[in-house]
N, C-alpha and C positions, 0 to 999 in steps of 0.2 A: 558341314563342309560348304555349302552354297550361300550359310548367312556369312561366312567370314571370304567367301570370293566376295561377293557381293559389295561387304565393309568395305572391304582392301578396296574395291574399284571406285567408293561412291568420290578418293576425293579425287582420282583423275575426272571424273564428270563433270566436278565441278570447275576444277579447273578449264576445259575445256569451256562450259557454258559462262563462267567470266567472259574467258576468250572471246567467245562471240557476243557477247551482248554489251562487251565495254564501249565499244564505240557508239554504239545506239543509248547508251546512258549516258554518256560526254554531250550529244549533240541535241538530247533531248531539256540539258542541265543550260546547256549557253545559249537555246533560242528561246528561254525564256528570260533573258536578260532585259534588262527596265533599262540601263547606263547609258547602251551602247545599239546603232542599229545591229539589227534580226534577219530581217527579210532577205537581204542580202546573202545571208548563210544558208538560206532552206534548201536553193538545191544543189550545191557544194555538200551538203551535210547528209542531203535523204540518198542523192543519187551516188555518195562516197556510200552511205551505207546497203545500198542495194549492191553494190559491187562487193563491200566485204561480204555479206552474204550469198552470193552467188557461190554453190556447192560446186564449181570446179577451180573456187581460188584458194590461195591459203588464208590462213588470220593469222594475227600478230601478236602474240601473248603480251599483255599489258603491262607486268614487273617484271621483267625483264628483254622485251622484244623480241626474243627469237618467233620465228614464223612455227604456225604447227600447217603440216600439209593436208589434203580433204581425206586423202584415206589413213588419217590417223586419228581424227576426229573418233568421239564413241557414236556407238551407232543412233543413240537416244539423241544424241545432238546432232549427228545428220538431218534425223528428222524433223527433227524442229528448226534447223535451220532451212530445209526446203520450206516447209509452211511459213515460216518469216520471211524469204525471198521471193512467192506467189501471191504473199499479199501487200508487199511493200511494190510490188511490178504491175500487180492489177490498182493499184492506189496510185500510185504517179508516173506510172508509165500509159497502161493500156486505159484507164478511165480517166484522167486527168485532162479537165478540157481545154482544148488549146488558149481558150483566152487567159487561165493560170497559166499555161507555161508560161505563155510570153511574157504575160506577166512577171513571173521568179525569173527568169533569163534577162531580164530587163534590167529588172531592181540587182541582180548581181550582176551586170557589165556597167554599172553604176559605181561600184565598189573599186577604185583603183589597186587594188591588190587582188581582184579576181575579174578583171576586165575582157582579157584574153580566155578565159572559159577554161584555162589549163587544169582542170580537175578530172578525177576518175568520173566514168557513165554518162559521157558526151562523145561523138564520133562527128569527124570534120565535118559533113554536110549539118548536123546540128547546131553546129561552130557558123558556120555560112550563115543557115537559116534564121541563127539566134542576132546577129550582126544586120542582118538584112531587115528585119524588125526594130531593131535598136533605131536603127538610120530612118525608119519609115514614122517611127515614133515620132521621134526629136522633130523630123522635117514636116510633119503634120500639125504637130499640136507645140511645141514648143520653142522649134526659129521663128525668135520674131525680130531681126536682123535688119530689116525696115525701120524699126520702131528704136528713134533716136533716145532708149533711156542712160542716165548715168552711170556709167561703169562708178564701182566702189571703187575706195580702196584696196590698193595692194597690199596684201598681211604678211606678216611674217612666216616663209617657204620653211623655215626647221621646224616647224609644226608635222609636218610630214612621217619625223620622224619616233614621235609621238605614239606610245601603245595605247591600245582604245582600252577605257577605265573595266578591271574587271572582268572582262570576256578574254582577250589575245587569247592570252595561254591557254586557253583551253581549244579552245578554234585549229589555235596551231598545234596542239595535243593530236588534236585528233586529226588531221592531213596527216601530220607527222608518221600514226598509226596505219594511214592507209597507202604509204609512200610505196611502197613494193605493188599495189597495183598500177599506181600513175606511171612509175617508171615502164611496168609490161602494156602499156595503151601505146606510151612512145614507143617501146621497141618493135609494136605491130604497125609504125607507119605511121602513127595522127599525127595531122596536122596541129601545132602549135596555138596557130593562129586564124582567124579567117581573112579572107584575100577580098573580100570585098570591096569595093569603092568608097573612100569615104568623102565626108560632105563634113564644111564646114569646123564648127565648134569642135564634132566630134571626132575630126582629123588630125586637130590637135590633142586632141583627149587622147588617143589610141595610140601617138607617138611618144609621149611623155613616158618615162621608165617606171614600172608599178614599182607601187609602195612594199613593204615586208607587209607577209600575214600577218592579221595581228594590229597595225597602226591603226591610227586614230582616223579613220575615212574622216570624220565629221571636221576635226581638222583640216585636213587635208584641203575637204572642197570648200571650207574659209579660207583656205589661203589663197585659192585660186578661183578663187570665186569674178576677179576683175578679169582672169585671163577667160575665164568660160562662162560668161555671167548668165544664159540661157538655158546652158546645160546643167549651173549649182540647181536652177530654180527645179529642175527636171529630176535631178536628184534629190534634193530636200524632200519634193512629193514622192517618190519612192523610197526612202529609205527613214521618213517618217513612220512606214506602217509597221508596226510591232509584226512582226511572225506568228506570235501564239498570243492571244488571250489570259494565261494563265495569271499577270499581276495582276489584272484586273480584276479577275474572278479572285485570285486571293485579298485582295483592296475589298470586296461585298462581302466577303467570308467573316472577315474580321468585324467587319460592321454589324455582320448580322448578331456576333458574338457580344459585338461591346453593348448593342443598342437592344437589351432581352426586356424581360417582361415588368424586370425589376427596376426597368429604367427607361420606363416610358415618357417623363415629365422631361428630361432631357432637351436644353435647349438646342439649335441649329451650332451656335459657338463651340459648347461643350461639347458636342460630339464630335468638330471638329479636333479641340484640343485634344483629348482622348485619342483620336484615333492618329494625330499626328506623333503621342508618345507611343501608341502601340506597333506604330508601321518604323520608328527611329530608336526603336530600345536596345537592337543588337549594336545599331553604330555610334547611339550614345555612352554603351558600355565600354566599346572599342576604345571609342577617344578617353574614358575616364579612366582605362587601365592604361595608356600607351604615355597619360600623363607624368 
């Protein structure tokens, strides 16, 4: 009698533990993208995921959306999701040293489609604080406003509307999934925006209407690159930095595979070629079936 309660229950458990762990596998899958920047997503991504975990909110069943509420959860997966919530809050919240945050607060008000901070697990004075840094940044280390260089060329503005190669959807997969807390942050009062004073480049930057989740930022700041041409340079070096490591360590991994015992005489060239077929074999088959 207790192995068939048991049976019968293991697949509400699992469902449940989808439940909770799709969003942390969505966000764990797109900030490892090579395409598109990263950085910009880490803390939209960690601190969306510390909210869905927080054991007094609901989650959001992933095939099909409906929300399941905290006391319906099974009790195995309460547990585990407090232990997921205590150490995703001592990891980027309570140990996380201020000079990362600012850092990830930086490189995403970078991001014209995440500029304004409008994501779950930010509270106005964070909004202020992160803006007050932004402006302290630029106006220390990168108005150089003085310094008569060439504006570029103006590019083409439909660029803007442009999905970033590969990543969007999934990015926006998962906001989308966590829409029912953003909505209860606004209805408890946040502030949208912060009120701070702005300066310069960045008064323009902050006025401009953001982009959809999902665009092509890199685009975006080629195209206006003549209208903000201190602030692209500002972002280029932020949104240059990968997020994770992960291609890279997979780029040695494969290396260490191709380059073994039996193939030590191997020239510099040849390993190159090799490893240029083994890192391009999925998207050379792509294109040979799509022909």
């Amino acid at each position: 009698m207790c192995n068939s309660l048991r049976i019968n229950q293991e697949p509400l458990l699992l469902y449940d533990t989808v439940a909770l762990l799709s969003p942390l596998a969505k966000a764990s899958q797109y900030l490892e993208g090579k395409t598109y920047p990263t950085l910009n997503l880490v803390l939209p991504s960690l601190l969306g995921c510390i909210e869905h975990m927080k054991p007094t909110n609901p989650i959001r069943q992933p095939w099909d959306g409906q929300l399941i509420q905290p006391h319906e959860l099974r009790p195995e997966v309460k547990r585990a999701r407090q232990v997921l919530y205590d150490d995703l809050v001592a990891r980027w919240k309570t140990n996380l040293p201020e000079s990362l945050w600012r850092f990830y607060l930086t490189a995403t008000q970078l991001d014209p489609s995440q500029k304004k901070l409008r994501f779950p697990g930010l509270t106005s004075l964070d909004r202020h604080e992160a803006y007050e840094w932004f402006v302290s940044e630029y106006e220390s280390l990168w108005n150089k406003t003085s310094a008569a260089a060439p504006r570029p060329e103006r590019r083409d503005k439909d660029a803007t509307a442009a999905r970033a190669p590969g990543a969007g959807a999934t990015f926006v997969d998962f906001m989308a999934s966590l829409s029912h807390l953003h909505e209860a942050g606004q209805a408890n009062g946040e502030e949208e925006t912060p009120q701070a004073v702005a300066k310069s480049e960045i008064e323009k930057y902050m006025e401009m209407p953001e982009v959809p989740v999902g665009a092509d930022i890199l685009k975006w700041w080629a195209a206006h690159e003549a209208d903000l041409p201190q602030l692209s340079l500002m972002a280029r070096q932020y949104l240059g930095c990968p997020a994770t490591s992960a291609s890279a360590e997979r780029l040695f991994s494969i290396a260490g595979r191709v380059y073994d015992d039996l193939r030590q005489n191997m020239d510099e060239p040849m390993l190159e070629a090799v490893m240029w077929a083994r890192v391009n074999k999925e998207k050379r088959s792509a294109c040979v079936l799509s022909a």
